[in-house]
N, C-alpha and C positions, 0 to 999 in steps of 0.2 A: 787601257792606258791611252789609246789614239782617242773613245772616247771624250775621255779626260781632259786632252790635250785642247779636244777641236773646240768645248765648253768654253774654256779660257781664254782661246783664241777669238770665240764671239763676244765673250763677256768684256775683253781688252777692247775691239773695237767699238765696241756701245758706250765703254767709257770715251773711248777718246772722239767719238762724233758728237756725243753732251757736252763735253765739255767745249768740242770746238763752238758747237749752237749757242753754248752757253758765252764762252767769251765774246764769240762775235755780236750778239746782243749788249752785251755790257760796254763794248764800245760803243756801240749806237744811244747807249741811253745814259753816257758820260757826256759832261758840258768841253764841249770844245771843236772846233774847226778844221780837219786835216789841209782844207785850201791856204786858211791864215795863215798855218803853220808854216806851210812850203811857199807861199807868196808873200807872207808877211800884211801887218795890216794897214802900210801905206797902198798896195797892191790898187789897180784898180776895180771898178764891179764886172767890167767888160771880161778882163782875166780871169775874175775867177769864178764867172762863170763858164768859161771855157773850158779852165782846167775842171770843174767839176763836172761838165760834160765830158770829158776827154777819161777822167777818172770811176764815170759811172755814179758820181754822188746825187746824181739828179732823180736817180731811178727810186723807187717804191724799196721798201728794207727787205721784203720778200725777194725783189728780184738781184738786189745787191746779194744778199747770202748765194741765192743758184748760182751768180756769175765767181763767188768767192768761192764752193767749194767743186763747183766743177773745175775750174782751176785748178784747187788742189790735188784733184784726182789726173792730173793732167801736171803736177810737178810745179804749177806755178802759184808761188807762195803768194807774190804783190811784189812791190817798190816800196823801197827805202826812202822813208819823208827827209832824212836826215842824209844819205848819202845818193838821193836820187839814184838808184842801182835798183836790178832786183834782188830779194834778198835770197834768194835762192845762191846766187854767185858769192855774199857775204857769207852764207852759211858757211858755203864747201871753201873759203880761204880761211875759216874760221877756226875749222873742224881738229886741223892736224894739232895746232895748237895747244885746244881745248882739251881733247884723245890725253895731249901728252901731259899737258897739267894734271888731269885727272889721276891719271895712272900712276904718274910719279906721286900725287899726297896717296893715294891707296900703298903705293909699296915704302911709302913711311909709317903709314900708318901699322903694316900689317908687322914690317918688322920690330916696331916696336910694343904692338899688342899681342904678339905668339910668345916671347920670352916673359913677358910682364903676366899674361895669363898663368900659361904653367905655371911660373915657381909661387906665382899668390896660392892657387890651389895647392900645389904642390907642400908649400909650407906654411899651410892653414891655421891661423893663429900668431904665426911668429911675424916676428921682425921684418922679414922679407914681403909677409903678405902685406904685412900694414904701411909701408912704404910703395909697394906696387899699387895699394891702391888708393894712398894719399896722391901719389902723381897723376891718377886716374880723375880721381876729384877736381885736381889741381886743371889738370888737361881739359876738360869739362866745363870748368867754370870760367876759361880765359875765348872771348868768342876771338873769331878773325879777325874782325874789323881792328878789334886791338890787338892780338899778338903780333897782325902782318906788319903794322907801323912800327912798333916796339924793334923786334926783330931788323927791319931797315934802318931804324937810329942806330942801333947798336953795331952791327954786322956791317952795315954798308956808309952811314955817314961819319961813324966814330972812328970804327977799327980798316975800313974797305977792304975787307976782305971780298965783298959780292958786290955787284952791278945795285946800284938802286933799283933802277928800271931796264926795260927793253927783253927783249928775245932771243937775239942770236949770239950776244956774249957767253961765254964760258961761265959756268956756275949761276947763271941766271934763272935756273928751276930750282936751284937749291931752298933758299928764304922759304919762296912760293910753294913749294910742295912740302915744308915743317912745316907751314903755317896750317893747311889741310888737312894735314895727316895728322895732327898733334890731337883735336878733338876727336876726330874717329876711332884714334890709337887708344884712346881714353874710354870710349865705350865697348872697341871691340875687348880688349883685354878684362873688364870689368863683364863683359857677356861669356867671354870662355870662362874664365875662371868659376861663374858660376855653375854653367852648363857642366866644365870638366868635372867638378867637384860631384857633381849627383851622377854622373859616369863613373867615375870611382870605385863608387859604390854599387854597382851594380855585380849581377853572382858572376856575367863571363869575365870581369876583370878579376876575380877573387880565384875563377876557374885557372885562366893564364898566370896568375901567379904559384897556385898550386904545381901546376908543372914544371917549374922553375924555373921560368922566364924571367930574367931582372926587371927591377924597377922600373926605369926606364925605358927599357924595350916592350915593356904593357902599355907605358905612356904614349911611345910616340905611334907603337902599331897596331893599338887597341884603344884606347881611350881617346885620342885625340882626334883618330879619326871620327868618330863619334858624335863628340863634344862639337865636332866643327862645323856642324847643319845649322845650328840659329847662328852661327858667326855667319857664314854664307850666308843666309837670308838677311841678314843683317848689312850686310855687305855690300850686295844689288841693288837696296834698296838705297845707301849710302853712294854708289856709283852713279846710279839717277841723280839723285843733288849735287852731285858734282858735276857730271856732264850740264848738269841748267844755269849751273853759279858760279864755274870755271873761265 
């Protein structure tokens, strides 16, 4: 297992130095000016070439990258073209925010993908499954960009029940976190129910109900747990996207 572990751990960081090698080339080989940017192009030559000596843009691309990820092993990310900061400080103001949107669309999502899964499985065929997973569809096929605006017409400039915008008001993650959790709730539900369905059927759940276990107490202390490994992996992998897009 430690094996195991330590593979992964190498394997994680050779992805993530590629990729970093890999982006910071791809800015070098996009058209465009970071001095323009932040001096503008009235700016004069004298400034910018200062600030491009002052920035290190003057240097060879080989020695810009040793100067950018020594840096990074060293905690420092760069400056903010836009907020002149480093972004190291915008991150960690950023963070608590981020944490909480994320978590709050996850535990809408989860609660409405754990009830929506079972009873689809659960009443396989019927009515109930085919409705759990027409909304599943439905959830699926509305992305954010629209549900979030929709949801704000409706909720915040029709009826005002919620804030349009901002942070610290009351009910101001509410929108924000249906809007998140609506598509995730929509695959994780449509992911258990598949998964439960073939746990089901396996001999230790046929075993536990031989003994006389009810229905539902096979469900939630044998089968679900079970059933719940590709939701979890499913999950993590949806928590990433939300920490990047939150």
């Amino acid at each position: 297992m430690g094996a195991f572990f330590f593979q992964r751990v190498i394997a994680a960081a050779l992805v993530i130095c590629s990729v970093s090698v890999l982006v910071f080339l791809l800015i070098h080989w996009i058209p465009g000016d970071p001095v323009e940017v932040m001096l503008g192009e009235s700016a004069k030559v004298s400034d910018r070439e200062a600030l491009r000596q002052a920035l290190g843009l003057h240097l060879p691309v080989w020695d810009q990258g040793i100067r950018y990820f020594s840096g990074l092993l060293q905690g420092d990310i760069g400056q903010s073209l836009y907020y002149h900061r480093p972004v190291s400080d915008l991150l960690w103001e950023r963070l608590p925010a981020t944490f909480l949107l994320a978590f709050s669309g996850i535990s809408v999502a989860l609660l409405l993908a754990i009830p929506a899964g079972i009873l689809a499985a659960v009443h396989q065929g019927t009515a109930i499954d085919r409705g759990a997973m027409g909304f599943s569809l439905l959830g699926v096929s509305m992305p954010n960009f629209w549900l979030g605006p929709l949801l704000i017409l409706v909720f915040s400039v029709q009826l005002g029940w919620f804030p349009v915008s901002g942070y610290e008001a009351s009910g101001s993650l509410v929108l924000p976190a249906i809007t998140l959790g609506t598509a995730m709730a929509a695959v994780l539900s449509r992911m258990l129910r598949a998964s439960l369905l073939e746990v089901l059927h396996e001999d230790f759940i046929r075993s536990a109900r031989a003994k006389g276990l009810s229905y539902w107490r096979v469900i939630w202390r044998h089968a679900l747990p079970n059933a719940a490994l590709p939701v979890l992996t499913l999950l993590g992998l949806q928590l990433g996207v939300l920490l990047g897009g939150a």
